[in-house]
C-alpha positions in Angstrom: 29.9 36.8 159.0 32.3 36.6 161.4 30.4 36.6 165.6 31.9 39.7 167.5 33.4 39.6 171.0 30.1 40.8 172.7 27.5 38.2 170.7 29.9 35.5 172.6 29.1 37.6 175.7 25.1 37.6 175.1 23.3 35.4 177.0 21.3 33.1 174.4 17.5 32.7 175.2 14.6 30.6 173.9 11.1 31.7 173.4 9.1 29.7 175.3 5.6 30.8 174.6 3.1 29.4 171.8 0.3 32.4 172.5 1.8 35.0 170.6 4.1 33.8 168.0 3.7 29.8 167.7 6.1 29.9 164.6 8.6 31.0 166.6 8.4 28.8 169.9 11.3 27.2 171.0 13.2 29.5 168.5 16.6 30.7 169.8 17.0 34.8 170.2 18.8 37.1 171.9 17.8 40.2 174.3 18.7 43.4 172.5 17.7 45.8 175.1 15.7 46.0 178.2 12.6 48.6 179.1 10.4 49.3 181.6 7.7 47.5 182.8 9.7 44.0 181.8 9.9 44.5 178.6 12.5 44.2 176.0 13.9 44.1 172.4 14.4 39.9 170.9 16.0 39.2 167.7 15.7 36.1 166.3 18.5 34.4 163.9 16.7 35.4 161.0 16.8 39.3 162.1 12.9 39.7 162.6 12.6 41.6 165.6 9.9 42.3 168.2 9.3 43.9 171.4 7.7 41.9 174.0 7.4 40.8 177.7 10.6 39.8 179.2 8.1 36.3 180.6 8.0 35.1 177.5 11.8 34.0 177.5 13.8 31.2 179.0 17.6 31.3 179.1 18.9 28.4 177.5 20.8 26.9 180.5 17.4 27.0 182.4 15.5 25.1 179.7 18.5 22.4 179.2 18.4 22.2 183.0 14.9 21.5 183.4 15.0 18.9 180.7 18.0 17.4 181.9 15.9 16.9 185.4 13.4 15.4 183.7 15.2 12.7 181.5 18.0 12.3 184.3 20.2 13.2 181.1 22.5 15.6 179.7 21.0 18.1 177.1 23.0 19.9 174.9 22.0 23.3 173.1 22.1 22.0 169.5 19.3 18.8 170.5 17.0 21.8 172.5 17.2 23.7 169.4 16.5 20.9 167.1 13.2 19.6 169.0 12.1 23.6 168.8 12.5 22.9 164.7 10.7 19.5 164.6 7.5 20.6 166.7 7.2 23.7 164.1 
């Protein structure tokens, strides 16, 4: 399937929390819509789908930045999403 214009646009997040949902930390998704009381609509690259507190994501470039501070390295979004995939 070929991306559309506005999933280029989206800004790509990582779910950052092991509480609720350990399978899925450090799992990429992607903020469908925004409610009240911080919460909002993730889908995941596999199309499951859940509504949930808008704390329990990290942008992408935040995470990549804070590792990148750590290491004093460059970290690129295919390596952040491969350590997700190894820790699972």
């Amino acid at each position: 399937m070929t991306p559309s214009p506005t999933d280029k646009l989206q800004t790509q997040y990582i779910w950052r929390v092991k509480a609720r949902l350990p399978e899925r930390y450090r799992t990429p998704c992607k903020v469908l819509a925004r409610g009240k009381l911080n919460t909002c609509l993730v889908e995941f690259e596999d199309g499951y789908r859940v509504t949930t507190s808008r704390n329990y994501l990290m942008k992408l470039e935040t995470l990549q930045k804070r590792i990148a501070k750590r290491k004093g390295q460059n970290v690129n979004q295919k390596t952040i999403i491969d350590r997700g995939m190894e820790n699972s």
